[in-house]
Every structure is written in C-alpha cells, then in structure tokens.
N, C-alpha and C positions, 0 to 999 in steps of 0.2 A: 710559656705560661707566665703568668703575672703573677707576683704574692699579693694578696690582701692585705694582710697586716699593716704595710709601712701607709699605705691609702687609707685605712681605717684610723690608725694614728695619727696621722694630720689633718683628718677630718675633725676627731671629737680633740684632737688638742690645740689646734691652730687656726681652722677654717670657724666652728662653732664659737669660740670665744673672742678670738682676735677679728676676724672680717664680720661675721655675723652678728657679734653680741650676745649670743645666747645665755640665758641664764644658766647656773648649776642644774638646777630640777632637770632647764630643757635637755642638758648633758647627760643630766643622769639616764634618764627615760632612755634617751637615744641609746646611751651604752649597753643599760639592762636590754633593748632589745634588740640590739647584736650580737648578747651575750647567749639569748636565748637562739638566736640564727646562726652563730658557726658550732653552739653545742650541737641543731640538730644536724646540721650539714655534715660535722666531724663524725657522728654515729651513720647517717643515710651513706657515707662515703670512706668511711675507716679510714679514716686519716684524722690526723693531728691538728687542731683549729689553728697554730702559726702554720702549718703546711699546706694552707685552703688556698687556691688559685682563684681569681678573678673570673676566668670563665668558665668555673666549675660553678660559679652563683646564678644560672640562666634562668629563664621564664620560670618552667616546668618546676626547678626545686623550690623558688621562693613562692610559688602556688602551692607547695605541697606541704611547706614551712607554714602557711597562713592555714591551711587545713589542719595540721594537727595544732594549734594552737586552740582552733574550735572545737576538735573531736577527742583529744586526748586530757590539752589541758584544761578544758572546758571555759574558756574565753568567751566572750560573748562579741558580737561582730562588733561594736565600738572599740574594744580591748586591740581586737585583729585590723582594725583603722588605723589604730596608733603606729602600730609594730611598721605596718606597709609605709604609712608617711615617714617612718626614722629610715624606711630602706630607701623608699624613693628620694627623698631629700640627699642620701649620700650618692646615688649614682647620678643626680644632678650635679653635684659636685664633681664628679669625676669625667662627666662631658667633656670639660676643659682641661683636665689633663691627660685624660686619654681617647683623643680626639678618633684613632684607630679604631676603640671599641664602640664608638658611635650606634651602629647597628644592633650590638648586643645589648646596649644601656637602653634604646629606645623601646627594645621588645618588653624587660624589666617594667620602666614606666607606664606601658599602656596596659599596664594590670590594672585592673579598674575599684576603689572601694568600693563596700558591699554595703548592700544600704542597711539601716539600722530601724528598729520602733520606732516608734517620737509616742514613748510613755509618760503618762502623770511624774512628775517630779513628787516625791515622797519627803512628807515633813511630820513634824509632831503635831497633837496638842497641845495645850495650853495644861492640860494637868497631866501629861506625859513632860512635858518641859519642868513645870516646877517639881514635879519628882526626879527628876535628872539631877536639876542645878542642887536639891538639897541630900543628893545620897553622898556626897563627901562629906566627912567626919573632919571640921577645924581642931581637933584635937592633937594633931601632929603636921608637922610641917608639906609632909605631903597631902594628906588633906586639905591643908590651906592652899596650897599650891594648883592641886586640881578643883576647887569650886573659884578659885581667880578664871583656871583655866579654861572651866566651861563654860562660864558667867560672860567672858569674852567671846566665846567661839559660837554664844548664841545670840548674841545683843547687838554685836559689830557685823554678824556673818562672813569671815574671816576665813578664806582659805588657808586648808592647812599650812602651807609653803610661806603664807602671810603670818600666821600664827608661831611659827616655829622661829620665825626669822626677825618676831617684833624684839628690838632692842630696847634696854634699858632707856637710853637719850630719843627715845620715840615716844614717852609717856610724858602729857605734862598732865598734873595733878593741880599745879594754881594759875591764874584764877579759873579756868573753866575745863575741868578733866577732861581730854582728849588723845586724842594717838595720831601715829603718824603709820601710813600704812602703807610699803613701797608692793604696789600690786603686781600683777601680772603685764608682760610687755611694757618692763619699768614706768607703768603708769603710776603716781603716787598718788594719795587724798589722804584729808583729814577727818577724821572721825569723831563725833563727841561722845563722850561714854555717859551711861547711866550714872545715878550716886551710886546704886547698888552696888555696879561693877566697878567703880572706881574705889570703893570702900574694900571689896574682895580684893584689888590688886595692891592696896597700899594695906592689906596686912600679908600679902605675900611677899613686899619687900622688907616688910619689918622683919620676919624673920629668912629671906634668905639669906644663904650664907656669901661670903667675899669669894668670890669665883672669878677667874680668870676670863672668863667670856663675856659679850657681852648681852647674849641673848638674854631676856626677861624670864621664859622657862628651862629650867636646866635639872638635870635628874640628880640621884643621890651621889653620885661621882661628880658634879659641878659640873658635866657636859653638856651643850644644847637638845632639848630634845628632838629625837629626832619623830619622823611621820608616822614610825611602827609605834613611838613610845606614847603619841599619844591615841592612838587607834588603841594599845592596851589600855590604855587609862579609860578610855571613852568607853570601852567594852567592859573594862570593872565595873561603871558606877552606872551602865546600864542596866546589868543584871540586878544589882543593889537597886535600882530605882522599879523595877518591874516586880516586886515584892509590893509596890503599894502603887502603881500604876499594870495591871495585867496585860494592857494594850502595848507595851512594847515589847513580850513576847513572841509578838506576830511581826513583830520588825525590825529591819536592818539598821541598825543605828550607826553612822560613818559620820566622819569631820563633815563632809559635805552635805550630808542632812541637816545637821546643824544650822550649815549657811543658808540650805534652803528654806529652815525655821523661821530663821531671822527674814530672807526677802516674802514669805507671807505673811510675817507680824507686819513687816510693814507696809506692805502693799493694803492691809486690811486698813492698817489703821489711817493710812494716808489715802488712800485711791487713785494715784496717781505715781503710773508707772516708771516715770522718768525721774523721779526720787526715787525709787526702788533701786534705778540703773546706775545714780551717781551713787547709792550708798555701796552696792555690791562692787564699783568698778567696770561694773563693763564698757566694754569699747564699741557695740553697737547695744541699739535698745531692742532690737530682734531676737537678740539672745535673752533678755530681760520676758518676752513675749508668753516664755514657758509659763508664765505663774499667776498669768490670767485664766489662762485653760484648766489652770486648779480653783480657784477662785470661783466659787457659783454666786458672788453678792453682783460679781460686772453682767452675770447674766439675766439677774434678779433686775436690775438695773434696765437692763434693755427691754426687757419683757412691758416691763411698768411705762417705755416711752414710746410705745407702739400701740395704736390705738384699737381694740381690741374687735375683732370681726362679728358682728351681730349674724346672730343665727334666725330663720324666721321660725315662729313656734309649730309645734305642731301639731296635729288634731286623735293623736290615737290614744286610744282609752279601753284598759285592761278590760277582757269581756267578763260581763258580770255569772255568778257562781250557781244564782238557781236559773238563769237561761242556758246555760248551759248545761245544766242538768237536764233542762227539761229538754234540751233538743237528743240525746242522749236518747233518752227515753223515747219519743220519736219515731228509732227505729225498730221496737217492735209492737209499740201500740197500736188501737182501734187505729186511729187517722191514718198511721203507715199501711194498716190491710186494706183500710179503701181506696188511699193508691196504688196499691199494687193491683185490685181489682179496676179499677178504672184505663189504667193501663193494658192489662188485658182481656179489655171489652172492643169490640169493634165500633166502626160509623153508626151501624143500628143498633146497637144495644146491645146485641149476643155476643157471646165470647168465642174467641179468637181460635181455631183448632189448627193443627199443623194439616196440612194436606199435603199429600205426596203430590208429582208432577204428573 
C-alpha cells in the first residue's frame, strides 16, 4: 500500500508553486478540496485521513465523493467540476512518479465532467447599484472603507482574488487615477478609475490606519481582507440597500455580480465586446461572449438590420351582425318550410311516401 500523504504534500507544496506556478487561490482551492476528499474517504473507510492508502482512492470512491458533494452538500455540477479537476490534476501528477500505478491513475481520469447550464449571468440595476454603493454610512472608518470598497468592486469589475490583493503602490491618484491590477493567470492591466471612485479611495486612505501590510483593504485588526470578509460586507450593505431598492430581495448578491455589473455597464455603454474583454481581463473573448446573451439592445440591433419579410394582405372580413341574424332565423321560417316542402315533393309534384319493398 502506498501512503497519500507524502504525494499530496509535494504536490500542493513543491509541484503547484515551484514547477507549475500556481497562484495562492489556485492552492487554496486545490487544498479545500482534498480537504473535503480524504474527510469523506476517512468516514466511507474508518480510518485516519494520514492513514489513506493510494489505492484505496479508485474510480468507484471518487465517483461517490463527486455524488455526495451534489446530494448531501448540495454543490451544483460546476462546484463538483472544480473538486474533480484538483483530483484529476494531482493524479496527472503522480503518472510520473508512480509509473506502477499507471492503470489505476488512468481509470481515475477517465471520469468524465458533468455538463453544467449555460444560464444568464445575473447583474444589477442601475437603481439597485446606486442603492448598494450609498447604503455605507462615511461616518466611521468602516464605512468609508466599504463604500471605497464597493465603488471599486463595481466600476473596475474586480475579482474578488483581484480586489483583496490590490496593494497600496498599485494606486496612482496623479495625474490620471488608475490601478494596477495583477489578474488572473498573472495576467496584469491597467485600469483607469472614476473621480467618484478615486475620491471614495483617497478618503479611505486618509483615514486608514499605519498597518503593517500592504494590501489597500485591511479589517479592524490591520489584516488583509480576506474573500469571507468581504462576502460579509457585501451581504451587510445589501440588505441595508434592499430597504429602498426591494428588487434585491429576490437576489443573490456576490463579489462576482458585482464584476458582472460592471461588464454590462459597459458593454451597454460601449457596444463593443472586445473592450468589455481587455477591461474584465479575460484571456479569450469567448468567455466575454456571456453578456451578449443578456443584452437584448445587440438583438434589437439585428432585428433593425434585416430586412423585414412583407406579408401579402389579406381579404377576410368579420361577418356582419344582422346577416347573421337573419340567417339564424332562416332555420325556422316561411322560406325554410318551403324547402323542406320542396324537398319533399317528387319529379311530379306529389309528395314523396315511404313504400315498402
């Protein structure tokens, strides 16, 4: 039997950062869901999570792993995509050093992901947003702190991981306020900020305090914050903001709405998706593609440049109210008993008698 442990360990400590590059986040992710794969392993198998053997992790348990993920903790199949690529990515890893298990790694990988929606991307209003940015109270430092902090998160469209990790020497305030914003897949761009927002962050440096870090948001203990602290902030000053917007009662409001806020502010205001694409960061504009499909002016658009199919007219005409009356009547007046008599009368004139055979 092989131990896991020492293979897991030089994956997320030596292979992920040192050969690969991977970011913190990507570390963390990966970690949490190990964490959650040898806790259920440890329970499905009574044993110890240091005491989990290698070939005790086969096909059948990490399919059973990826199910209760859906059934129990109620994951939704993108959640249960993540989990499978942190698994699949380490037993890639371990192809090469345990050349032996070859056979059992390959059954592992050809688990297949499970396909997902492709739903509307969910964003605000324009007077759910300005109820958002104004339910922070500048009256105390936290409040100043979080109306910088949403004013950015809706202007820049700022992932959270972006947001938490903006450093002080990443703002310049003269001559033209902007940020420096090291994205996703150390992609970096520069950003130019609102006056608004650039007025919200230079009074949250006036008052914050001399903190040993260097991130730009930091909580009342001077620490950075982190992704839960501003998912609570965001969650405070939603509910505060739904008191005079009621429309965000009915909604999930997350850091990543925000972002999606800001890519159909501007996708409106601009019309053109490949500015949408360098301001978000993305690294194809396929991904950008989502917020056209929300967008009903590009179909308004199309509709207007297609030339419209002429129909021929046509000739039918509601029947008028006393002909139809009168045919009504018809059925049991004079006219109708002289055809029923006419009917039956015979070739000569006499009317018509049954005869038997």
């Amino acid at each position: 039997m092989t131990p896991v442990a020492p293979h897991i360990s030089a994956f997320l400590q030596d292979y992920l950062p040192t050969q690969r590059g991977a970011s913190v986040h990507t570390r963390d992710t990966y970690a949490y869901s190990f964490q959650l794969l040898f806790l259920f392993a440890s329970e499905r198998l009574k044993m110890a999570p240091s005491a989990l053997a290698l070939e005790q992790f086969d096909a059948p348990l990490i399919t059973a792993f990826l199910e209760h993920l859906e059934t129990v903790r109620g994951n939704k199949p993108s959640t249960r995509n993540v989990r499978l690529a942190a698994i699949k990515s380490f037993f890639h890893f371990l192809e090469y050093r345990l050349p032996a298990s070859l056979e059992h790694i390959r059954r592992i990988l050809a688990i297949p992901f499970k396909k997902t929606d492709s739903k509307l991307v969910p964003y605000l209003d324009r007077g759910e947003i300005r109820a958002l940015l104004d339910a922070p109270q500048p009256r105390t430092p936290d409040g100043i702190r979080d109306r910088a902090l949403l004013h950015l998160a809706v202007t820049a469209g700022l992932r959270v991981s972006e947001l938490i990790g903006l450093r002080v020497d990443d703002l310049t305030l003269q001559p033209m306020p902007s940020i420096l914003v090291r994205g996703k897949g150390r992609k970096e761009r520069v950003l130019p900020l609102l006056k608004e927002t650039a007025a919200a962050l230079r009074a949250w440096l006036s008052v914050r305090r001399d903190v040993l870090v260097p991130e730009i948001f930091v909580n009342a203990r001077g620490q950075p914050l982190s992704r839960w602290g501003i998912s609570h902030i965001l969650k405070k000053h939603t509910q505060a903001a739904s008191q005079r917007s009621s429309s965000l009662l009915n909604k999930r409001v997350s850091p990543h709405v925000l972002r999606h806020t800001c890519a159909m502010m501007t996708l409106q205001a601009t019309h053109d998706i490949r500015k949408v694409s360098l301001w978000l960061g993305h690294s194809s504009i396929q991904t950008t593609e989502i917020y056209t499909r929300v967008d009903p002016t590009d179909k308004l658009d199309a509709i207007h440049a297609v030339v419209p199919l002429q129909l021929r007219k046509g000739c039918f005409h509601p029947p008028d109210k006393l002909i139809a009356l009168l045919k009504g009547k018809l059925l049991w007046g004079p006219i109708a008993r002289d055809r029923v008599a006419r009917n039956t009368l015979g070739a000569n004139g006499l009317p018509i008698t049954n005869r038997s055979p």
